[in-house]
C-alpha positions in Angstrom: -45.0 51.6 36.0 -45.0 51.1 32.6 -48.4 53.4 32.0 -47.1 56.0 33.9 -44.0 56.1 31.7 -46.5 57.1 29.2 -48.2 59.7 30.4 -44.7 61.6 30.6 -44.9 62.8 27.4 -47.2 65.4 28.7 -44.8 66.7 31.1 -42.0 69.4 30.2 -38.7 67.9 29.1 -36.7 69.5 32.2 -37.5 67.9 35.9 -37.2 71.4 37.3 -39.7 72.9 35.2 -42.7 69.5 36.9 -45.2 71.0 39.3 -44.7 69.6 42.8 -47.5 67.7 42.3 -45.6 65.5 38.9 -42.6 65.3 40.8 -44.2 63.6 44.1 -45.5 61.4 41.6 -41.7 61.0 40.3 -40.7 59.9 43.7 -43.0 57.6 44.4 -43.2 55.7 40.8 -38.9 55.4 41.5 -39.3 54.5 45.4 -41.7 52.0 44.3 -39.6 50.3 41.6 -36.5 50.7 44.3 -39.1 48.1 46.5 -40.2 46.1 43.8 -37.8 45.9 41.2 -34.0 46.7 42.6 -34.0 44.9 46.2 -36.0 41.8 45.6 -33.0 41.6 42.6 -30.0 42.5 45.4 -31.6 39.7 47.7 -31.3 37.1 45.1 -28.0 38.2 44.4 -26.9 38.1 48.3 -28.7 35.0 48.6 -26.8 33.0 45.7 -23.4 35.1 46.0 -23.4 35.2 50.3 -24.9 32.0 50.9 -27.5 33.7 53.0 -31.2 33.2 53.6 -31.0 36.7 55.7 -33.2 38.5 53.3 -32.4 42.0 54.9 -28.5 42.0 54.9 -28.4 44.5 51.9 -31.5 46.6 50.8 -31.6 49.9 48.9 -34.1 52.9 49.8 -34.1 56.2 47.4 -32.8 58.7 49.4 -33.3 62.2 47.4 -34.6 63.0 44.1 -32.6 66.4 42.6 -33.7 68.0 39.8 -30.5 70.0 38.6 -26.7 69.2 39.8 -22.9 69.6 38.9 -20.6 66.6 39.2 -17.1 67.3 39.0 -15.6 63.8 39.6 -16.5 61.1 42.2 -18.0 62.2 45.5 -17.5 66.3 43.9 -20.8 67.7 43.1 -23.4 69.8 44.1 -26.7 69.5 43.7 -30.5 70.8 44.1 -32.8 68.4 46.5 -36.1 68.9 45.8 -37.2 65.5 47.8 -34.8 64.0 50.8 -36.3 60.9 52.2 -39.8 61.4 50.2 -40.4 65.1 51.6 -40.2 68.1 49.7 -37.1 69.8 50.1 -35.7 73.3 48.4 -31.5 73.2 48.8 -28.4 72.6 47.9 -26.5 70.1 49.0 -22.5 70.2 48.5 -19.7 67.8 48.6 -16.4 67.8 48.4 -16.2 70.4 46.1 -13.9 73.7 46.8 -16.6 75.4 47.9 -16.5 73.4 51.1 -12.8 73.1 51.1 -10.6 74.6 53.9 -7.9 75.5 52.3 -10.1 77.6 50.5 -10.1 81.4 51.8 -13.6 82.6 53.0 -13.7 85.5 50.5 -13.4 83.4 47.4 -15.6 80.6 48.6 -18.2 83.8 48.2 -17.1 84.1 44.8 -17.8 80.5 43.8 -20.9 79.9 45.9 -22.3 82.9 43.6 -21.3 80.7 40.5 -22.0 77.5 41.7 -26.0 78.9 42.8 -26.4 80.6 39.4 -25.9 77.4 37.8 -27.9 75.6 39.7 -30.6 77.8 40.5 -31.0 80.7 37.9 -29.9 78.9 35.1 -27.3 81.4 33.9 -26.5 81.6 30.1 -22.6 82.9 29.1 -23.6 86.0 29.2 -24.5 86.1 32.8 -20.7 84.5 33.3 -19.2 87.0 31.3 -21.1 89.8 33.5 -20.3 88.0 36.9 -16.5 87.5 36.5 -16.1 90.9 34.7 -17.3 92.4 37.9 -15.9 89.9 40.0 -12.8 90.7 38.9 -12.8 94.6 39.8 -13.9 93.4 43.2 -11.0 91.3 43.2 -8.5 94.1 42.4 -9.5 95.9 45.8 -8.9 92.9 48.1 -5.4 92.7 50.2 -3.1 89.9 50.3 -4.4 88.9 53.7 -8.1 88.4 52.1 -7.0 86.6 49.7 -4.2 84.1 51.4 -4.7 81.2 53.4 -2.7 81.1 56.5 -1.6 77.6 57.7 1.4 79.1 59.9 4.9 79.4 60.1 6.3 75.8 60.4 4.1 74.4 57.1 4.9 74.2 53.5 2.4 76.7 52.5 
């Protein structure tokens, strides 16, 4: 592993600028040293700390490789897959962020799926911000209170 470390120099100094051809190389340099280096370390670790000689109670696999993400506390983020389970992937995957909240009305989940994808995937600069909520907020002038609200019903707190 070692000597490919090396030959990274060559490569540019942003993941989603590698050719898919550097970044299956990527996956399988980190699912080998997953199988070589990180489970035979767990098993020693179950075997001394659990007293058992059951070798497969706790193994790791890699499960995606992103290239690009946004993590806004534990188990909030989203971000770009570009392997899931050692195949070439091209999305976004989300979690628990407001995006994929229900108490978040349809209309502005638009709004921050917009932000959230030119982050991720068109790398805007401030200005590009500046643009989007400058017109984002003309468009939000024209919605009504009903496109805008979320309705939970009469008997609730909201």
């Amino acid at each position: 592993m070692s000597n490919w470390l090396t030959k990274t120099k060559d490569y540019p100094d942003k993941l989603q600028d590698w050719n898919a051809e550097q970044k299956r190389e990527l996956w399988n340099v980190m699912a080998e040293f997953v199988d070589n280096e990180v489970n035979p370390f767990v098993r020693n670790l179950v075997h001394e700390w659990c007293y058992t000689n059951n070798p497969n109670m706790l193994t790791y696999e890699l499960e995606y490789m992103s290239d690009i993400g946004i993590y806004e506390g534990k188990k909030h983020y989203a971000t770009h897959k570009i392997f899931d389970e050692g195949d070439p992937v091209d999305y976004i995957k989300w979690s628990g962020i407001e995006l994929k909240k229900a108490q978040v009305p349809k209309e502005m989940k638009a709004f921050l799926k917009d932000i959230y994808e030119g982050t991720i995937l068109k790398k805007w600069k401030n200005d590009d911000y500046v643009s989007y909520v400058n017109n984002l907020y003309d468009k939000f002038k024209q919605f009504t209170i009903d496109e805008l609200s979320f309705w939970k019903g009469y008997n609730t707190e909201r």
